[in-house]
C-alpha positions as CSV (number, residue, x, y, z in Angstrom):
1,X,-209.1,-146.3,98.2
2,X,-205.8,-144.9,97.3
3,X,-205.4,-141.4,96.1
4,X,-207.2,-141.2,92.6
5,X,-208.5,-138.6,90.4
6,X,-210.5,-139.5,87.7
7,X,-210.4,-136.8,84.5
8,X,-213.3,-136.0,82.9
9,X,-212.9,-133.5,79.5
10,X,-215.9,-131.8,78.1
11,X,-217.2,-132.4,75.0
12,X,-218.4,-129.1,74.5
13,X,-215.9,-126.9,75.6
14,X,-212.7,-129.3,76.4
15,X,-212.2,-127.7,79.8
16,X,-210.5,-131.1,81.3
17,X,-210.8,-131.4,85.4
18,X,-210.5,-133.8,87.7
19,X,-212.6,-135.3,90.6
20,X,-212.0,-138.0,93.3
21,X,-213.8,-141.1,93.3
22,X,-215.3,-140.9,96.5
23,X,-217.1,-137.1,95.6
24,X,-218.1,-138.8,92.6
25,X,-219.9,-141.8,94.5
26,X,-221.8,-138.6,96.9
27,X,-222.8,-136.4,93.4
28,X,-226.3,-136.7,91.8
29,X,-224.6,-134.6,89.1
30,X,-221.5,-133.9,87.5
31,X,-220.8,-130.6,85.1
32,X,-218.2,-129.3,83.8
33,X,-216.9,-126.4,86.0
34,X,-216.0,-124.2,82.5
35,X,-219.5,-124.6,80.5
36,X,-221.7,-126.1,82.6
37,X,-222.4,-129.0,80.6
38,X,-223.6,-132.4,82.5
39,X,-222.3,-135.7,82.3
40,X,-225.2,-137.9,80.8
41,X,-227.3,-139.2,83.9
42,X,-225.8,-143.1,82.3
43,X,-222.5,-142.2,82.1
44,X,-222.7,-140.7,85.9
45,X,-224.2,-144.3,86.7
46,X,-221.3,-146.6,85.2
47,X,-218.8,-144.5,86.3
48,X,-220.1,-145.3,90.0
49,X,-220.2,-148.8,89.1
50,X,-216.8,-148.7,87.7
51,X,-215.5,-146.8,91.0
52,X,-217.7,-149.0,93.4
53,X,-215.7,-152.5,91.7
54,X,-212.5,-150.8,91.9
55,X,-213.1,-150.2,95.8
56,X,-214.7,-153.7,95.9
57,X,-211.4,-155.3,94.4
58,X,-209.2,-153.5,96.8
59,X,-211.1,-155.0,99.9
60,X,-210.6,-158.4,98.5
């Protein structure tokens, strides 16, 4: 996969950061490094979808 960060912003706080795809795809859980506030457990899951299509569509 080429070099891709994905931004995520807070809702609570609006701390904005940035992960890679493939840490994403290894995390059971994603929080916000300034609050602590989780990504929705569904949100977490599409996002993996999302990321494992875009590696799919690179392959192909």
């Amino acid at each position: 996969m080429t070099e891709i960060d994905v931004q995520l912003t807070c809702p609570d706080c609006d701390h904005t950061f940035s992960l890679k795809p493939e840490h994403i795809l290894e995390m059971d859980l994603i929080a916000c490094p300034g609050c602590g506030c989780p990504l929705p457990e569904e949100e977490l899951r599409y996002l993996k979808i999302a990321i494992d299509y875009m590696k799919e569509r690179k392959t192909h």
